[in-house]
Backbone as a ProteinNet text record, in pm:
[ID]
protein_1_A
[PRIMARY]
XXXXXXXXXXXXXXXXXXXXXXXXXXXXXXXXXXXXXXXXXXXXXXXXXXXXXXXXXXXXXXXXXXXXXXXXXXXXXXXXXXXXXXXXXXXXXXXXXXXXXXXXXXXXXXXXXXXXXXXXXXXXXXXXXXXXXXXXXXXXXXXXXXXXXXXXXXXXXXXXXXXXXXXXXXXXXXXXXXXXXXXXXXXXXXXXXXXXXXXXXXXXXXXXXXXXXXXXXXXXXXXXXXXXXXXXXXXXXXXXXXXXXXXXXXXXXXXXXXXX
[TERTIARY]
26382.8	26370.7	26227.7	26133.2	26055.7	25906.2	25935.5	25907	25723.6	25696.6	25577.1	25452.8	25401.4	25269.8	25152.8	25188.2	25091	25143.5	25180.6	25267.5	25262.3	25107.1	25085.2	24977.8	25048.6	24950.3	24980.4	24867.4	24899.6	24936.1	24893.1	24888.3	24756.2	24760	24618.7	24596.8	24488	24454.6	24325	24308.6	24267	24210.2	24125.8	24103.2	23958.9	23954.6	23859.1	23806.8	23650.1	23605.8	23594.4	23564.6	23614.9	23515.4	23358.8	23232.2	23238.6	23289.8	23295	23412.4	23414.6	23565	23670.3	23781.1	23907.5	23875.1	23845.2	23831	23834.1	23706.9	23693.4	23792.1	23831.2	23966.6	24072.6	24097.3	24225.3	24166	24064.3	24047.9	24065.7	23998.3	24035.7	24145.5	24210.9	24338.6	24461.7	24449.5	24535.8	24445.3	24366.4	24284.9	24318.1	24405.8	24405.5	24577	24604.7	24751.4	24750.2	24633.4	24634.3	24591.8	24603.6	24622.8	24442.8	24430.9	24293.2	24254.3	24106.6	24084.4	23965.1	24041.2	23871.8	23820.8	23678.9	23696	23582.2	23588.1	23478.3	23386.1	23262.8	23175.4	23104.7	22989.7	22905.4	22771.6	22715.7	22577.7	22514.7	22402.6	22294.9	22322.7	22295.4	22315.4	22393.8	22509	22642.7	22673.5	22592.6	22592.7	22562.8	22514.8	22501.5	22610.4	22668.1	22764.4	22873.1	22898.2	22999.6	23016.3	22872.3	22866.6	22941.9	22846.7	22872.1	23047	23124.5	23293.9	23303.1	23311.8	23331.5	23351.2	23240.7	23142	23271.4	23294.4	23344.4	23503.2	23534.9	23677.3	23734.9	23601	23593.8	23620.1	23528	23548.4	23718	23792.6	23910.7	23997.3	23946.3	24002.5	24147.4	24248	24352.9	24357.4	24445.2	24456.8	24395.2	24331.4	24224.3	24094.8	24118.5	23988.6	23916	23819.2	23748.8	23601.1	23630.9	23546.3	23490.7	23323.3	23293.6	23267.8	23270.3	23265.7	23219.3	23063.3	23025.3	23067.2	23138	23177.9	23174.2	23088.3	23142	23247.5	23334.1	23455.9	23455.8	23346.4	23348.8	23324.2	23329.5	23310	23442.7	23535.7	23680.5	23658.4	23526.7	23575.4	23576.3	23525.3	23504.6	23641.5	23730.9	23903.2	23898	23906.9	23942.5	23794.8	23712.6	23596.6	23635.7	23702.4	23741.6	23848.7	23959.9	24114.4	24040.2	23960.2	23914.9	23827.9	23773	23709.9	23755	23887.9	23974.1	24093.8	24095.9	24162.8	24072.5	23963.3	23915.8	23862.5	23870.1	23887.9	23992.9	24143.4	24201.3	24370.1	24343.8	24456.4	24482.8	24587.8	24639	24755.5	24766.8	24898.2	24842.6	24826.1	24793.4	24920.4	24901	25018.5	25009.3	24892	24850.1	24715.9	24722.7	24627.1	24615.6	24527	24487.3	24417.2	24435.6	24333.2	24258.3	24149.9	24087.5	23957.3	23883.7	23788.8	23780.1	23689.9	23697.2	23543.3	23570.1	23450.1	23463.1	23404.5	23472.1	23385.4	23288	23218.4	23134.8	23103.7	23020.6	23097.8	23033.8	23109.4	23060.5	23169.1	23108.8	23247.8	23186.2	23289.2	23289	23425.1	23491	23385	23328.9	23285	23142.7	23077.7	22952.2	23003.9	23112.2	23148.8	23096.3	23035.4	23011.3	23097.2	23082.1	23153.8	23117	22982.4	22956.1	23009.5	23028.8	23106.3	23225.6	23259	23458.1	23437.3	23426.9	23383.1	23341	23287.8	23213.3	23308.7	23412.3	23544.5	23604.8	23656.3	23814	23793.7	23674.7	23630.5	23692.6	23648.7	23655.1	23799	23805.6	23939	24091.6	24031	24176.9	24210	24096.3	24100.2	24056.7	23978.4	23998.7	24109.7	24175.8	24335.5	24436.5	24425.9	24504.4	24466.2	24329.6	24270.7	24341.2	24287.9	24271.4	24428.7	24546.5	24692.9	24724.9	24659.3	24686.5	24648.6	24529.5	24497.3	24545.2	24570.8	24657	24804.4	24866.3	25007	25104.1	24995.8	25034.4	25014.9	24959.7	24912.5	24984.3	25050.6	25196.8	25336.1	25342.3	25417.9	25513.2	25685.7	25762.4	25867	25875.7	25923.8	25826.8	25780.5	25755.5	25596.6	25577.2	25433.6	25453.7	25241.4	25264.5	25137.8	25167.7	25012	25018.8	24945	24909.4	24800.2	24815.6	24722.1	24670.4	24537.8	24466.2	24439.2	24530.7	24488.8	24454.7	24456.1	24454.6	24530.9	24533.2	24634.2	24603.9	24431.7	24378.9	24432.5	24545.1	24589.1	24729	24758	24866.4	24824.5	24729.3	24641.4	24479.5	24521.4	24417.1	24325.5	24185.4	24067.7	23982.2	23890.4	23837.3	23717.5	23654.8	23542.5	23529.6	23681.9	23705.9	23826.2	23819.6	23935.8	23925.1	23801.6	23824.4	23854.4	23830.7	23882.3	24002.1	24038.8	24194.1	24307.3	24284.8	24305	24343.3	24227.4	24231.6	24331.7	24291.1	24443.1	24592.8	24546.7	24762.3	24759.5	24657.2	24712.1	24749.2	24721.9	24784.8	24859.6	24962.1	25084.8	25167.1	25124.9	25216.1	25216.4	25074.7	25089.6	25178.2	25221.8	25265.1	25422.5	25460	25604.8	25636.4	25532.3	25591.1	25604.3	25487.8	25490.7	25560	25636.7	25748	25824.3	25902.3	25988.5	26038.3	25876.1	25875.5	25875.8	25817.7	25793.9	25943.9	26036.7	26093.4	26215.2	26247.7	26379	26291.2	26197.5	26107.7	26105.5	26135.3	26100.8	25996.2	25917.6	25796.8	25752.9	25699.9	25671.1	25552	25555.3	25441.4	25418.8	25351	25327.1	25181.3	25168.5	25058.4	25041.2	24891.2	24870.5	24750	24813	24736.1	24683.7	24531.8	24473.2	24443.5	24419.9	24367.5	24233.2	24147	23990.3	23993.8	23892.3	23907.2	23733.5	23708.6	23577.8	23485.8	23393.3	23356.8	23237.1	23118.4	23032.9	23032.7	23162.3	23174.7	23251.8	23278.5	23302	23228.7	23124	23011.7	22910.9	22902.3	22814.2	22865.3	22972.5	23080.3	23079.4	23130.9	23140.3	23066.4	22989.6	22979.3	22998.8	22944.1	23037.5	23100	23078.3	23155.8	23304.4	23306.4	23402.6	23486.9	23420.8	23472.9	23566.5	23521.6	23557.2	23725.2	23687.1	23782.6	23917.9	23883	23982.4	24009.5	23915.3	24046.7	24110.1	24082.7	24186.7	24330.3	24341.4	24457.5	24497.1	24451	24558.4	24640.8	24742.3	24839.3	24807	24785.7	24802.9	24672.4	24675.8	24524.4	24424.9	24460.8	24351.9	24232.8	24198.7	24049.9	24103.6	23984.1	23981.6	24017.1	24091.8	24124.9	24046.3	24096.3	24016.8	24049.7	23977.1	23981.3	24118.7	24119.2	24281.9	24372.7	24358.3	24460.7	24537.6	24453.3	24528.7	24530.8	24434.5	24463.8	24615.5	24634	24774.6	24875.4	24887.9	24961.4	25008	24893.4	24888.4	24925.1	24863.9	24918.5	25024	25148.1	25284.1	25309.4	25303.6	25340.9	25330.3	25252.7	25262.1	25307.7	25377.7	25463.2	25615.3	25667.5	25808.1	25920.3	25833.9	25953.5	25956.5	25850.9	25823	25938.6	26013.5	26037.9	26136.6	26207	26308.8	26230.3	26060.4	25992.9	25906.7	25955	25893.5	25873.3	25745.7	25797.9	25712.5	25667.5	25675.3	25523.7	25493.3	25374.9	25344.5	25277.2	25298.3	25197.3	25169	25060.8	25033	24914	24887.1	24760.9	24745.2	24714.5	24705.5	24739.2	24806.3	24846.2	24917.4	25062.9	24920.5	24818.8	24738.4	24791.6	24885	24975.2	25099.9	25208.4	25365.7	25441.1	25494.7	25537.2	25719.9
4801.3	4906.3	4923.9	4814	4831.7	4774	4822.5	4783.6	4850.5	4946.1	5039.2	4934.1	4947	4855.5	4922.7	5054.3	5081.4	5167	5059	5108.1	5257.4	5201.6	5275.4	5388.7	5452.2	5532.4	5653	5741.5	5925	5907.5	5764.2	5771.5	5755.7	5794.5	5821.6	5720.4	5636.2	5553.3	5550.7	5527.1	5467.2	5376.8	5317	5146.9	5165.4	5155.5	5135.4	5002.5	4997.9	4890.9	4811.1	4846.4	4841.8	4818.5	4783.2	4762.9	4583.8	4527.8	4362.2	4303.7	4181.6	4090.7	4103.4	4148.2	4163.3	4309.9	4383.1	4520.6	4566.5	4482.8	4549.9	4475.8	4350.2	4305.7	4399.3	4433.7	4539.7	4656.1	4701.4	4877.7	4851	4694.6	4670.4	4664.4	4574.4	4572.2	4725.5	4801.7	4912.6	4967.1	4966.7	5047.1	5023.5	4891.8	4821.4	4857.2	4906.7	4896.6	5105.4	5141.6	5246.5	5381.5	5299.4	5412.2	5506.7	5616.9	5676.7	5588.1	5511.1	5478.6	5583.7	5627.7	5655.6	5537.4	5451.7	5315.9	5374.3	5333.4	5396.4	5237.5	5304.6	5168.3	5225.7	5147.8	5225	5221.1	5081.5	5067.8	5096.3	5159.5	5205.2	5086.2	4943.2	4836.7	4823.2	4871.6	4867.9	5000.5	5071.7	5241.6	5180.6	5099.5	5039.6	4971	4847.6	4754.1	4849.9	4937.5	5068.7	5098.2	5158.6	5283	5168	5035.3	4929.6	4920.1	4953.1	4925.5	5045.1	5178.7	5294.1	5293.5	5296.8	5262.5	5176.1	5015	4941.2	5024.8	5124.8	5133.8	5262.7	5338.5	5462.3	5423.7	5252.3	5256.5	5171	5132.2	5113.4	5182	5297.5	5378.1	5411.9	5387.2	5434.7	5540.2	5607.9	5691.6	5649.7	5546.5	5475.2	5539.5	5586.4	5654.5	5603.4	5612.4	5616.7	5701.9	5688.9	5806.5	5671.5	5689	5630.1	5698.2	5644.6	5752.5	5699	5731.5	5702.3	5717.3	5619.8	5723.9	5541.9	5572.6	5463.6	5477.7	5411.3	5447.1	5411.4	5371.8	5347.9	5524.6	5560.8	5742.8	5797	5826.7	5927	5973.1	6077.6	6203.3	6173.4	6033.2	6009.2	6013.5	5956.5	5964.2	6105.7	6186	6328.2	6353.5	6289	6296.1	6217.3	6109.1	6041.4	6099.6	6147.6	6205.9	6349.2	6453.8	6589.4	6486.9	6421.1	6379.2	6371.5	6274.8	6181.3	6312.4	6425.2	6520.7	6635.3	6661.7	6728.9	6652.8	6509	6448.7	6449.1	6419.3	6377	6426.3	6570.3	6675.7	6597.5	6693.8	6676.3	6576.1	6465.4	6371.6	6232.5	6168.4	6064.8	5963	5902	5802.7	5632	5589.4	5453.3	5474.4	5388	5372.3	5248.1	5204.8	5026.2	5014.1	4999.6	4970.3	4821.2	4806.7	4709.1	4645.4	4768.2	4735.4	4676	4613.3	4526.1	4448.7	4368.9	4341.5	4178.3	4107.7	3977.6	3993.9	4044.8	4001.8	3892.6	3883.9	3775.3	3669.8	3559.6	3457.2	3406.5	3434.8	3422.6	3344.8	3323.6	3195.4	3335.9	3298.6	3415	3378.9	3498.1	3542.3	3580.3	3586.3	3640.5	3774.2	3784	3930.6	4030.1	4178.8	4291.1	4367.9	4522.7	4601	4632.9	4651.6	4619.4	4547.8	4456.9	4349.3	4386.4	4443.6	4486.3	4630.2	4723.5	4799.4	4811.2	4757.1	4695.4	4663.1	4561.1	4476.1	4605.2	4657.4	4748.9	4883	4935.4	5061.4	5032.3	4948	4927	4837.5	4777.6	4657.2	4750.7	4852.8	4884.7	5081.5	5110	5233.7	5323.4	5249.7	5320	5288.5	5184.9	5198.4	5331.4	5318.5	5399.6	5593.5	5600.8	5697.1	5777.8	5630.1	5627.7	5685.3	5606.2	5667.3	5772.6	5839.5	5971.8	6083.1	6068.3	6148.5	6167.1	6002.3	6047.2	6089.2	6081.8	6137.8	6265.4	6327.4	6506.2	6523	6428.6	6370.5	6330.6	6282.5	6146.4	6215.4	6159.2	6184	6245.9	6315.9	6332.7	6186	6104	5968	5910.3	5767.3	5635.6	5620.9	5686.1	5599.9	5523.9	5411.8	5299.6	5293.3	5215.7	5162.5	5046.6	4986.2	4838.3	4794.9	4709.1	4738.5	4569.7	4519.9	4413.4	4348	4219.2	4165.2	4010.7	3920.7	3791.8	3721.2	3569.6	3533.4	3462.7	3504.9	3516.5	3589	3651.7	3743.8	3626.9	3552	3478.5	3348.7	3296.4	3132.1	3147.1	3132.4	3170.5	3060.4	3137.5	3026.7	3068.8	2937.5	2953	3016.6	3150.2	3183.5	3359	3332.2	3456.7	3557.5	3563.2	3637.4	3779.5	3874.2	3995.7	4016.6	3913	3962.9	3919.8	3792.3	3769.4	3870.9	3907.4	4028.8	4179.7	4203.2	4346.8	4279.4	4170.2	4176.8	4166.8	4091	4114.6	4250.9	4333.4	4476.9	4601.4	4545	4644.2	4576.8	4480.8	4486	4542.7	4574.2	4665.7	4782.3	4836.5	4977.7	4948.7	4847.4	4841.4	4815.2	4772.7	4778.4	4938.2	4989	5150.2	5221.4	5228.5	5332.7	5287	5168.9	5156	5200.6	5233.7	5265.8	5419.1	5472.7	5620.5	5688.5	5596.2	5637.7	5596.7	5512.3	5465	5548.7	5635	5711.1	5842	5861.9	5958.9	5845.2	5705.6	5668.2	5605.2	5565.7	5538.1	5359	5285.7	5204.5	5134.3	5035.5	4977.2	4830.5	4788.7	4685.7	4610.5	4460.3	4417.4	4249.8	4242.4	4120.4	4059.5	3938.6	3869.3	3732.4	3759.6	3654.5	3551.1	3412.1	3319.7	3310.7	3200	3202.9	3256.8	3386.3	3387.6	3354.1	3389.5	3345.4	3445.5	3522.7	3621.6	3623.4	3714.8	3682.1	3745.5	3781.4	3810.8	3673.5	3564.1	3446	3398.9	3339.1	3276.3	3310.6	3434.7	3464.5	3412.4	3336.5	3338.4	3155.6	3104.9	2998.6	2889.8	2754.2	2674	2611.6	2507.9	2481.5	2361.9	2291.9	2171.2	2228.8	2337.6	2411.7	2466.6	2475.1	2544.1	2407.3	2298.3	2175.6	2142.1	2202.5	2162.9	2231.8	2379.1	2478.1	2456	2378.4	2338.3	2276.2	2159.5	2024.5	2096.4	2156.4	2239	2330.4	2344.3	2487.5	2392.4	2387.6	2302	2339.6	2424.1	2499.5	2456.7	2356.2	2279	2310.6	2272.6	2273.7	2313.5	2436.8	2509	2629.7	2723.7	2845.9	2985.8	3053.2	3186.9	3244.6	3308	3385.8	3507.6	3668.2	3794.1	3770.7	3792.4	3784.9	3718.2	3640.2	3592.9	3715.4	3755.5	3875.4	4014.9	4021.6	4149.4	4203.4	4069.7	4057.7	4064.2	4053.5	4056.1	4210.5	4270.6	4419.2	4437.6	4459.5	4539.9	4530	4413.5	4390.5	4516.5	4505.2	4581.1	4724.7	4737.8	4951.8	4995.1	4869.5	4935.8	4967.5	5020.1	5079.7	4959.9	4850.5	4710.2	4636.7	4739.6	4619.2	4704	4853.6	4930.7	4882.8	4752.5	4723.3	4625	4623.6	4549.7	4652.9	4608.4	4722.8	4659.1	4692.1	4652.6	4523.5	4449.5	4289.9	4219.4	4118.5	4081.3	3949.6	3956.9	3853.6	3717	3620.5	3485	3530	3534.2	3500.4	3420.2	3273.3	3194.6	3053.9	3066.6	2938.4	2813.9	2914.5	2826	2731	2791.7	2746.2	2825.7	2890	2958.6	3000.1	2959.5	3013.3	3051.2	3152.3	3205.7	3230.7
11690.1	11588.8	11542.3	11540.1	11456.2	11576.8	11729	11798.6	11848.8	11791.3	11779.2	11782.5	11914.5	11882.1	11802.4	11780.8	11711.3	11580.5	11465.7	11358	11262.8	11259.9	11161.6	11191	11333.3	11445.1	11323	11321.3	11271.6	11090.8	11056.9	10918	10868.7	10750.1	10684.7	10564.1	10548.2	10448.2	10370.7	10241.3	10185.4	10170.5	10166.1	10107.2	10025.6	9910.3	9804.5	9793.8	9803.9	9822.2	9972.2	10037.2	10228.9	10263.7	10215.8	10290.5	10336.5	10313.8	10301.9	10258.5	10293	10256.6	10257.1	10142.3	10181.8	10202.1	10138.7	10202.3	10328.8	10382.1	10540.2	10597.2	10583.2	10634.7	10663.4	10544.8	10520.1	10590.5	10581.9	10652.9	10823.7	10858.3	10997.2	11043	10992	11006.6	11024.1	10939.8	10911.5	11011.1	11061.8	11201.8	11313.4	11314.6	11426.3	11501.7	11372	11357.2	11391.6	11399.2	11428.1	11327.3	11206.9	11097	11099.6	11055.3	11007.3	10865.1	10859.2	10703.9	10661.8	10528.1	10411.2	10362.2	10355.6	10362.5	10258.5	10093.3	10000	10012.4	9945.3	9907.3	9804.1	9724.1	9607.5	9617.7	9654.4	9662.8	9764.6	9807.5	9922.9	9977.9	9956.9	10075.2	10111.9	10067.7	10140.7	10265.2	10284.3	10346.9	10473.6	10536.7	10674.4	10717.7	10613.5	10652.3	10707	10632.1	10624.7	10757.5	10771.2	10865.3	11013.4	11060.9	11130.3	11122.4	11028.4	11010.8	11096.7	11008.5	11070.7	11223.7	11287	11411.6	11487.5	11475.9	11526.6	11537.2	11392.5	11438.6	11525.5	11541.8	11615.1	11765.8	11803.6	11917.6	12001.2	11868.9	11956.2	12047.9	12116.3	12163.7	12163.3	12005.6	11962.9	11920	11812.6	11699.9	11604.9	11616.3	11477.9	11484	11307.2	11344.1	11152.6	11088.1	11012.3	10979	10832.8	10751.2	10653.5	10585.2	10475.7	10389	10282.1	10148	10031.9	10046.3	9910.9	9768.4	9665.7	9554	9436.3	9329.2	9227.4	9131.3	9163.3	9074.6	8929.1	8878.1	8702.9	8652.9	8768.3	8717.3	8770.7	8675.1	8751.7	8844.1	8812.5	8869.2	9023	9069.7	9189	9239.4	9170.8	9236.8	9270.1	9285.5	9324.2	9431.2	9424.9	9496.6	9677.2	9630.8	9705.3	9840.1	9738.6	9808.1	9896.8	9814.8	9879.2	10016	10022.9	10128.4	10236.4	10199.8	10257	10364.3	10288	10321.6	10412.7	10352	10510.2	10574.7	10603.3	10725.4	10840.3	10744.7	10803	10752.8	10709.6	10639.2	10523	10483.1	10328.8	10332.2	10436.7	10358.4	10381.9	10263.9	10239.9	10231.8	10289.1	10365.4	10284	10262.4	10201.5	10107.7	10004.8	9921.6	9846.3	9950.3	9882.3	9767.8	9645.7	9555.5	9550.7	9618.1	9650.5	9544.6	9529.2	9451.6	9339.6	9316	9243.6	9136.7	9000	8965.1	8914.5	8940	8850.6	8697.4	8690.2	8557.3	8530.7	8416	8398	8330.1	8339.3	8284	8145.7	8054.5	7894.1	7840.7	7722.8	7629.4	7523	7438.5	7363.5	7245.7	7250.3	7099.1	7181.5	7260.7	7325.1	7436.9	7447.5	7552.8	7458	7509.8	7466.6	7526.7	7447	7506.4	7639.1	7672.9	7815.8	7921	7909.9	7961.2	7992.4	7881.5	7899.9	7937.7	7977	8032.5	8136.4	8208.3	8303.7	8388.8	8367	8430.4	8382.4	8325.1	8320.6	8355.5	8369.6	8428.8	8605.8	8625.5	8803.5	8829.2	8746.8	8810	8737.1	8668.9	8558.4	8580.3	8556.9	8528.7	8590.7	8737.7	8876.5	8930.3	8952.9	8970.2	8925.8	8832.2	8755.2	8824.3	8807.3	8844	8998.6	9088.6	9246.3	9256.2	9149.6	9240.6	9174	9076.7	8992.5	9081	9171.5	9255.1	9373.5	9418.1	9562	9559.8	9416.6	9373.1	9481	9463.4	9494.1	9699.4	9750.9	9883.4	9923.1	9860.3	9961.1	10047.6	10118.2	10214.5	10131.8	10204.5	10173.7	10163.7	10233.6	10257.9	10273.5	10231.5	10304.7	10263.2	10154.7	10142.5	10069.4	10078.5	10046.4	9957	9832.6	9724.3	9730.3	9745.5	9712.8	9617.4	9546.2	9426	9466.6	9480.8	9494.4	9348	9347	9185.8	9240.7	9145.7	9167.4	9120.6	9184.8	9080.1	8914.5	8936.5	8812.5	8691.5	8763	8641.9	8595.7	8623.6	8598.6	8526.1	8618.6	8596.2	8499.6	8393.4	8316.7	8353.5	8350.6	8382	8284.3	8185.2	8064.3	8133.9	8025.9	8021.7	8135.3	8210.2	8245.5	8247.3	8075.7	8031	8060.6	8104	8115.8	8252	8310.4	8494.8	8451.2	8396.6	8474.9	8372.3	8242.4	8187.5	8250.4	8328.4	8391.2	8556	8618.4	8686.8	8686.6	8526.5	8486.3	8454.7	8409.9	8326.4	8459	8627.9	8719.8	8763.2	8719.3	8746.2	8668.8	8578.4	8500.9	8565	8624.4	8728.6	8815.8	8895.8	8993.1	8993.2	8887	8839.7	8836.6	8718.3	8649.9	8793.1	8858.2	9033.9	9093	9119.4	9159.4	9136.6	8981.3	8981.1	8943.3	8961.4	8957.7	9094.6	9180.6	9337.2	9392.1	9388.9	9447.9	9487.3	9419.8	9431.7	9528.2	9578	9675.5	9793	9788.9	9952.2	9940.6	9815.2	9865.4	9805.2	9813.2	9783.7	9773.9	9605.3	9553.5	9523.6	9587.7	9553.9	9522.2	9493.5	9443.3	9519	9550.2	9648.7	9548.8	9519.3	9420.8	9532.7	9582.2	9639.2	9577.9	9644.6	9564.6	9583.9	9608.9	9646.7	9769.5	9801.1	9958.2	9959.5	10080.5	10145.7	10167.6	10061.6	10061.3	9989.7	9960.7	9906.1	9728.7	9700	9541.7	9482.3	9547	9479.6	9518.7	9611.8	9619.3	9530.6	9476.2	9293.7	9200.2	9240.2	9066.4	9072.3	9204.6	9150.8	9266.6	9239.3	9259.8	9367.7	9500.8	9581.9	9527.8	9470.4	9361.9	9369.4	9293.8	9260.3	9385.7	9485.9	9580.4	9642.9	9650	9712.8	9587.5	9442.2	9394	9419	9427.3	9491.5	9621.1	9709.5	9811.5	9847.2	9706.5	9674.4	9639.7	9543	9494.4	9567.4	9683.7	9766	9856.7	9868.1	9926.5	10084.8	10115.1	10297.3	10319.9	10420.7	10489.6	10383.8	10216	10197.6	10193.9	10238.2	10291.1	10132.6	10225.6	10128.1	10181.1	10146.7	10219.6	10269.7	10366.7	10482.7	10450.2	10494.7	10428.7	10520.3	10680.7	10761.3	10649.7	10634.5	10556.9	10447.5	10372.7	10269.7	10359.9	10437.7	10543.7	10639.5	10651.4	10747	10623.8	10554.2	10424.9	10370.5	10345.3	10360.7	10477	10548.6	10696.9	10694.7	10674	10698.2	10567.6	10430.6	10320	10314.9	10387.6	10457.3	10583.9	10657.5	10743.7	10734.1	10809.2	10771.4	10763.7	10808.2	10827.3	10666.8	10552.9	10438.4	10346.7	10406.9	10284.3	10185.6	10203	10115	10010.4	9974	9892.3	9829.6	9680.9	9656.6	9465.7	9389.8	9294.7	9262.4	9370	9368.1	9349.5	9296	9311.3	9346.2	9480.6	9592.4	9601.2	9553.7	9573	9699.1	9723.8	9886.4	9880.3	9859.3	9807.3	9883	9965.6	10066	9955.8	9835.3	9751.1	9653.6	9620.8	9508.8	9358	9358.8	9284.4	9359.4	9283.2	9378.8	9222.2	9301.3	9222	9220.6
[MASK]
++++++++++++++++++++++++++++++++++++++++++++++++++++++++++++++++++++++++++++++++++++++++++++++++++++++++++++++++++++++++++++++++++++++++++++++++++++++++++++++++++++++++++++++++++++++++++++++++++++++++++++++++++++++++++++++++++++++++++++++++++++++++++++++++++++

């Protein structure tokens, strides 16, 4: 039934935040699997790494195809900047929309955060979410699309000194419950992939290798530290037609350093 080697051939995606780590994981992956990605990024140094993704997924000689798209999402209007892109690329039905992007913040003890600070974290981790699926709303298939919303399980396991990240990732599971259960009677489905440490260079700014050695005392699965594949294959399974009876849910993918 579900025998298609190339699943997610003639669908159209999304992935915000796609220049590096789990991002480009995920835009590879859903490329691989066949789908078209809009793969956004924000900073000029990121406009090469990009272009190098793009590039690599043009040449699988499938139905995989990719677009990059400059746009910073602490500005709305970029959500609608994003989708019009995404659409005269690759028509008007938007099939998947990964909300990937992401900010950890700085690391402060309560009573020194500014509004900067919180702003800063909930502009990008909260309220481009919110934004990104308001726009692709009117885009979605007639049956069978898919959101996935990228949190941590920082949003569950409080860690001192970073209450506005792990804050802004419990506050899109609440997106991901409500679009569930507004999308769900249309066919379509939402869910949320809460990584644990992966191996990337936005936790190598944040923490320590001390720290890194301690997080891979506590991950029960060999011990090491997540790999972007690791949460990539995770997604890829959650936007194909074999995930549609999950919907709603918010998943550790953690190698069980949080179970839920």
């Amino acid at each position: 039934m579900f025998s298609n080697s190339l699943p997610l051939e003639n669908r159209v995606a999304i992935v915000t935040g796609g220049s590096r780590g789990i991002g480009a994981g995920i835009a590879e992956t859903l490329a691989r699997r066949g789908a078209k990605v809009a793969i956004t990024f924000t900073s000029e140094s990121s406009k090469g790494i990009t272009e190098k993704l793009v590039n690599k997924i043009k040449g699988f000689g499938t139905s995989a195809d990719a677009i990059n798209i400059q746009a910073d999402l602490r500005d709305v209007a970029n959500a609608k900047h994003i989708v019009d892109a995404t659409v005269k690329a690759f028509g008007p039905t938007i099939h998947i929309l990964v909300n990937n992007a992401g900010c950890g913040g700085a690391i402060k003890s309560l009573g020194t955060s500014t509004i900067e600070d919180y702003n800063g974290v909930f502009d990008v981790n909260v309220r481009a979410v919110f934004f990104m699926a308001e726009a692709v709303a009117s885009h979605l298939p007639n049956k069978g699309g898919r959101i996935i919303n990228i949190g941590s399980i920082g949003g569950r396991k409080g860690y001192a000194q970073f209450p506005l990240y792990c804050a802004s990732k419990a506050a899109i599971e609440g997106f991901t419950r409500c679009w569930a259960a507004e999308l769900g009677p249309q066919g379509h489905t939402v869910n949320q992939v809460n990584p644990g440490s992966v191996d990337t260079d936005m936790l190598r700014k944040v923490i320590t290798d001390d720290f890194v050695q301690v997080i891979k005392n506590e991950t029960p699965f060999e011990h090491r530290i997540g790999l972007a594949s690791d949460i990539s294959e995770v997604v890829g399974f959650l936007v194909e037609d074999r995930s549609r009876w999950i919907t709603g849910q918010t998943i550790s993918v953690s190698g069980g350093m949080a179970m839920y």
